[in-house]
C-alpha positions in Angstrom: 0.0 0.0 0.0 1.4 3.0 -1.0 0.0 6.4 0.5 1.1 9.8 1.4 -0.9 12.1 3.9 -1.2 15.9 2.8 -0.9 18.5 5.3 -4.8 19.3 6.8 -6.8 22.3 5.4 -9.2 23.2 8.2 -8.2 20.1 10.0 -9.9 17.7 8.0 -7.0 15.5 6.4 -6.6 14.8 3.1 -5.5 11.4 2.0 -3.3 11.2 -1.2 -2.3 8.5 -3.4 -3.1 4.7 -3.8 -4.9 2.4 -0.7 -5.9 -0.8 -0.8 -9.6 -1.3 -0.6 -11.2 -4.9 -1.0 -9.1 -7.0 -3.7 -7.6 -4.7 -5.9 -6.2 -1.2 -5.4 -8.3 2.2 -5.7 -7.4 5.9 -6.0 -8.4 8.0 -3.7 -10.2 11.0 -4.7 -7.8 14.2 -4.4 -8.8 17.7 -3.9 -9.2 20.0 -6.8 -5.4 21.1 -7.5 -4.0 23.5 -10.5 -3.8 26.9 -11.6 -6.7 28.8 -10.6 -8.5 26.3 -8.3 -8.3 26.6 -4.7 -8.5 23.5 -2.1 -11.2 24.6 0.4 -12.5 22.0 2.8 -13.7 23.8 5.6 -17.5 25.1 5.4 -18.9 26.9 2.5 -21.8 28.2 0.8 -24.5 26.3 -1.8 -23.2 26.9 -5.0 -26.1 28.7 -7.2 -28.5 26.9 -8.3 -27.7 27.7 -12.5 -25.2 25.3 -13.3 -25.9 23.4 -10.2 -26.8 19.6 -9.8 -29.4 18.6 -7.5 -30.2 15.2 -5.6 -32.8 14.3 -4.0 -32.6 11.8 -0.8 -35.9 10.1 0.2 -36.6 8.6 4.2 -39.6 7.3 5.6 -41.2 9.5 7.9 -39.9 8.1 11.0 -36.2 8.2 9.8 -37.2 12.4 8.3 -38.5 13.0 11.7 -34.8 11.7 13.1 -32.7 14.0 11.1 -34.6 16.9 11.5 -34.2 16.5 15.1 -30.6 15.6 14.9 -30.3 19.0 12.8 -31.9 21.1 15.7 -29.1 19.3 17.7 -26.3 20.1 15.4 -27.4 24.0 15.0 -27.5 24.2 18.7 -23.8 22.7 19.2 -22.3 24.4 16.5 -23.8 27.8 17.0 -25.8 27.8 13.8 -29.2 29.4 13.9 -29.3 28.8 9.8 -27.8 25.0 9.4 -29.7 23.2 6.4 -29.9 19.8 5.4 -28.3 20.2 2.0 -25.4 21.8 3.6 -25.2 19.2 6.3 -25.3 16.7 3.3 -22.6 18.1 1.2 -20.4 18.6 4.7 -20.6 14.3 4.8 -20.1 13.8 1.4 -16.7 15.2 1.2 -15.7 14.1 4.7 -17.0 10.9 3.0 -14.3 11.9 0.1 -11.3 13.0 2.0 -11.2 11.8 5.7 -9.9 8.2 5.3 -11.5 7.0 8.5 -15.1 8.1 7.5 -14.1 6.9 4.1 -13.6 3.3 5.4 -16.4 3.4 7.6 -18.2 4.1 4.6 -17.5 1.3 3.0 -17.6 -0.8 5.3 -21.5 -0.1 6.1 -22.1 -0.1 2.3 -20.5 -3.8 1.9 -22.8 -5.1 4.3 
């Protein structure tokens, strides 16, 4: 296994190179890099909605009633009076993409 760990923007670490996942060996997404793009992995805006892409996620009512009580949590321990699911969501995703740990967790859940 060959891997290299990149120095952490906004203390989320970013993990470079090849890992072994399962049989074979996978890349790891990397963070946008080149002239003119800037790696930003701490908290950001929703990008407009021209040019966007939009995905919809569908829970019972049950599991709905969950988040959005786990959301009231999460704006009260962060501080965030405006704290919205989409944002939540995209904040996962790219831990999801970039912290190796939450990566493998991941995975793990999705293999079983």
């Amino acid at each position: 296994m060959t891997s290299r760990r990149a120095p952490k923007p906004n203390g989320v670490p970013v993990e470079t190179g090849l890992s072994a996942v399962g049989d074979g060996e996978e890349t790891r997404p990397q963070p946008p890099q080149g002239k003119g793009k800037t790696v930003h992995l701490g908290r950001r805006p929703a990008p407009p909605a021209s040019g966007s892409s939009a995905t919809t996620v569908r829970f019972d009512p049950e599991e709905a009633d969950e988040i959005d009580r786990w959301l009231v949590d999460l704006r009260s321990e962060t501080g965030q009076r405006r704290l919205d699911k989409g944002e939540v969501i995209r904040e996962l995703l790219r831990l999801a993409r970039y912290h190796p740990e939450t990566r493998r967790t991941l995975i793990r859940r999705l293999r079983h």
